[in-house]
C-alpha positions in Angstrom: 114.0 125.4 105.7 114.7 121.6 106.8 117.5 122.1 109.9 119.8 119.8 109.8 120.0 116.9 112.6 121.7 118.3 115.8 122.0 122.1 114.6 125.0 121.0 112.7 126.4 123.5 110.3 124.7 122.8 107.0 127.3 121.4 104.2 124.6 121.2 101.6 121.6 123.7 101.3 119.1 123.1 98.9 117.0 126.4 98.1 113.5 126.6 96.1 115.4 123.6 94.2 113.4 122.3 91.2 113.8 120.7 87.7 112.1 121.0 84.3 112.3 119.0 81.0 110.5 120.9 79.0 106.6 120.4 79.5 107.7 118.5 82.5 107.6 119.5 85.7 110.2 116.4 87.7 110.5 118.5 91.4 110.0 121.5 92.4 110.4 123.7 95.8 112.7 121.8 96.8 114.2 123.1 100.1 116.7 121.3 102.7 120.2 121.6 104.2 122.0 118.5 104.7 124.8 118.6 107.9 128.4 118.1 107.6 128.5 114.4 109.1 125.0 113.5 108.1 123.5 110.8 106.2 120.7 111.8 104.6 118.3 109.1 102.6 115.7 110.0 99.5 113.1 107.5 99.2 110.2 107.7 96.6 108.0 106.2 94.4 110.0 105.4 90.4 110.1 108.6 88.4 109.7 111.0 90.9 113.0 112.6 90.4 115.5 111.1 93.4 118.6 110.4 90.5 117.7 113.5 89.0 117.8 115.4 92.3 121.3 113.9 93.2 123.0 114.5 90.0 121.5 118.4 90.6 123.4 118.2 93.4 126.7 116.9 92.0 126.5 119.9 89.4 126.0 117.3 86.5 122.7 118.6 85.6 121.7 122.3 85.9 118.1 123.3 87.8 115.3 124.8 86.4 114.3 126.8 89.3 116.6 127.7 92.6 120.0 126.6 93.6 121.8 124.1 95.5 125.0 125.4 97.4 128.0 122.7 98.8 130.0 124.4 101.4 128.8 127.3 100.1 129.6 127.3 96.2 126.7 126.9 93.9 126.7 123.7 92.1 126.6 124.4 88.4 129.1 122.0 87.4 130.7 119.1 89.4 133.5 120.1 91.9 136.2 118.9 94.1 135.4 117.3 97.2 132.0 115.7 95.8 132.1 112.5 95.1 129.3 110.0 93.5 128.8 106.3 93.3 126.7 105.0 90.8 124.0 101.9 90.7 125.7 100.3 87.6 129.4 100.6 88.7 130.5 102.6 85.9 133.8 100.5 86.3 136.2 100.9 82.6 136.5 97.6 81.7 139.8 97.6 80.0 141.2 99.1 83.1 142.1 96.7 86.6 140.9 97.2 89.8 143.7 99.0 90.6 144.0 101.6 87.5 140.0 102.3 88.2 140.4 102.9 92.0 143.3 105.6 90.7 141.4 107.0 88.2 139.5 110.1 90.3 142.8 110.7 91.6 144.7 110.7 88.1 141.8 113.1 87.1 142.3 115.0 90.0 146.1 115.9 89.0 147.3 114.2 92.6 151.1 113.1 92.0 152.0 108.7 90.9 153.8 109.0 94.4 150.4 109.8 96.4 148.7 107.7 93.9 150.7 104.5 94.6 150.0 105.2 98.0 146.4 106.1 98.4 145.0 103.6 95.9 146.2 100.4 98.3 144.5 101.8 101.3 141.0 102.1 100.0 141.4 99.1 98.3 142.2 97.5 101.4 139.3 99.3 103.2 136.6 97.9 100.7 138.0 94.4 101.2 139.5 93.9 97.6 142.8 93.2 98.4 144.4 91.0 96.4 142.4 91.4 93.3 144.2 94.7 92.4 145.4 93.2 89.3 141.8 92.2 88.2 139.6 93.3 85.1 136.2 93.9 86.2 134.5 90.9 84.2 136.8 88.6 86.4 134.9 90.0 89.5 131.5 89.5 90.9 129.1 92.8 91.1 129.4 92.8 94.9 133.4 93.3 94.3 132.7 95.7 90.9 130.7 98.0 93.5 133.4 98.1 96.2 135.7 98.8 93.6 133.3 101.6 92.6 133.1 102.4 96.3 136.7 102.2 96.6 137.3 105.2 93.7 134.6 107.4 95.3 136.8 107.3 98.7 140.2 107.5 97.1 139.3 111.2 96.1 138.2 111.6 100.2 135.3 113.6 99.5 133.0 115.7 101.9 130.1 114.8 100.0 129.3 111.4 99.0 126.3 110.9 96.7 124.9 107.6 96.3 122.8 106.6 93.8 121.0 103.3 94.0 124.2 102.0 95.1 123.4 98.3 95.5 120.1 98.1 93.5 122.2 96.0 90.8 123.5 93.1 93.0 121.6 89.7 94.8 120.1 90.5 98.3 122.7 88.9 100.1 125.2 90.6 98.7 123.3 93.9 98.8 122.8 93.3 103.0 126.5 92.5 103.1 127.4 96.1 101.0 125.1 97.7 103.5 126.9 97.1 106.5 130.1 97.3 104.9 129.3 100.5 103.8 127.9 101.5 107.8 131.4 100.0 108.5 133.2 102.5 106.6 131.2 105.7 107.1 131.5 105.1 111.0 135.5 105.2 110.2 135.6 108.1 108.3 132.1 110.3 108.8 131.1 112.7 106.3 128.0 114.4 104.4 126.3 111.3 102.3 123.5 111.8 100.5 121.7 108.2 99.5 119.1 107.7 96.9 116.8 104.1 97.2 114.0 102.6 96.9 114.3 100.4 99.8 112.5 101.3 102.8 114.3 99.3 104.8 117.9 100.6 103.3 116.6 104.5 104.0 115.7 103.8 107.6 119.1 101.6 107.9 121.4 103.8 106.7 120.0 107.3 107.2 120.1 110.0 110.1 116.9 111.4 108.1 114.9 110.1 105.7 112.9 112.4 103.0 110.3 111.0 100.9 109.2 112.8 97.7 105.6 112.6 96.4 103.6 113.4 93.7 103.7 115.1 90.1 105.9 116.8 90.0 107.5 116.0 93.6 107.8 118.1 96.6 108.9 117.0 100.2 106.6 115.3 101.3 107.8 114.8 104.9 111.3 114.2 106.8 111.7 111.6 108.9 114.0 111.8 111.3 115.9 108.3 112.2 116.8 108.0 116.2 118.2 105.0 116.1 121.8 104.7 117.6 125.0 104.4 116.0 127.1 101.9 115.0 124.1 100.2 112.9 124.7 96.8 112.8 122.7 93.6 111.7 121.3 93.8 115.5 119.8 97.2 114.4 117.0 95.5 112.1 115.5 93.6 115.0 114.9 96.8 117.0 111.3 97.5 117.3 112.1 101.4 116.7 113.6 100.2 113.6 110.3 98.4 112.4 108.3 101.6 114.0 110.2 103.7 111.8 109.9 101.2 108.9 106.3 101.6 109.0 106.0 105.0 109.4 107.9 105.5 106.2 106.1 103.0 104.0 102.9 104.8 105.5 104.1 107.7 104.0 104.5 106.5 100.7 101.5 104.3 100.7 98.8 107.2 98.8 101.5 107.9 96.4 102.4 104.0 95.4 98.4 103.1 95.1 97.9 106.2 93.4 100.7 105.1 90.5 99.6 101.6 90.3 96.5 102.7 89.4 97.7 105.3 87.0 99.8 102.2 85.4 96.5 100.3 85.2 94.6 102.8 83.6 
């Protein structure tokens, strides 16, 4: 078993985890526990099972093999207190930036009086204010992605899963989201798991860093982040942050050769 970073007490614990369609094998012996204000970044080569994993973990798919406990329950369908953001917003479009924000908290059963109160704040925290009355085709994707980000938080969940969050927007806007994102998770700390496949991104934004490899995947190795917080833009100049860079892509070199030449063949 994988301790968590500073012997904190595990929120999510990941036992003999692992995932079958059929004739295929996606993961398998999967085993990890994830701490209660850790962030914990999955890196891997595509189709090695990282969105899979994650939406194991949220309950929205069941395992083949092992379990997946958050504070304790098994996961076999999503919960309260688990919340996760998507790569491709998954914003209603006939609904405003406001009514979207709510609508966790609608689901949730959470009174129009905590609602009407709530809503404003996280839509103040992601910087939309003043576009609560917007449709999300009169937004940019940065903003449709805060807005995402902004109805994940509403709910204040313990465990925030992130899938790919900024993989559909410009690189500027992604580095901007990044920090932002740093910005808001130094303000209110909590379990974050967060699925990429930027190098960069997982040694940016995690406390440890677990690369998957091969068919089907297994841990390959966690890596183990020791760079100090608040991140900032400063961070990415640190030499420890371009040691660690490289010592992550190193682990993932075999496995990327190995499936361009699969591709090729």
């Amino acid at each position: 078993m994988n301790d968590t970073t500073g012997g904190e007490r595990p929120r999510i614990v990941m036992t003999g985890a692992g995932k079958r369609y059929d004739a295929l094998q996606v993961f398998c012996d999967i085993d990890l526990d994830v701490g209660e204000r850790e962030v914990l970044a999955i890196i891997g080569p595509s189709g090695c099972g990282k969105t899979t994993l994650l939406r194991c973990i949220d309950g929205l798919l069941a395992l083949s093999a092992g379990e997946i406990r958050i504070e304790g329950e098994r996961m076999v369908a999503p919960r309260e207190g688990v919340a996760m953001v998507f790569q491709h917003f998954g914003l209603f479009p006939w609904k405003t930036v406001f009514q979207n924000v709510a609508y966790g908290l609608k689901l949730a059963g959470c009174p129009k009086a905590e609602i009407s109160a709530r809503v404003p704040k996280y839509i103040n925290l992601v910087g939309l204010a003043g576009f609560e009355g917007y449709y999300p085709y009169q937004i940019s994707g940065g903003m449709q992605q805060r807005c995402g980000l902004a109805r994940a938080l509403s709910v204040e969940p313990r465990v925030l899963l992130m899938d790919e969050p900024f993989g559909a927007v410009d690189a500027q806007t992604r580095e901007i989201l990044q920090f932002e994102l740093l910005r808001i998770w130094e303000m209110r700390p909590t379990t974050m798991v967060f699925v990429t496949h930027s190098i960069d991104e997982a040694v940016l934004m995690g406390d440890r860093v677990m690369v998957l490899q091969g068919r089907p995947s297994r841990v390959h190795e966690i890596i183990a982040v020791d760079l100090p917080r608040p991140r900032d833009r400063a961070t990415l100049a640190m030499p420890r942050f371009a040691a660690l860079r490289e010592r992550v892509w190193g682990a993932l070199m075999d496995d990327a050769r190995r499936a361009e030449f699969e591709v090729k063949r």
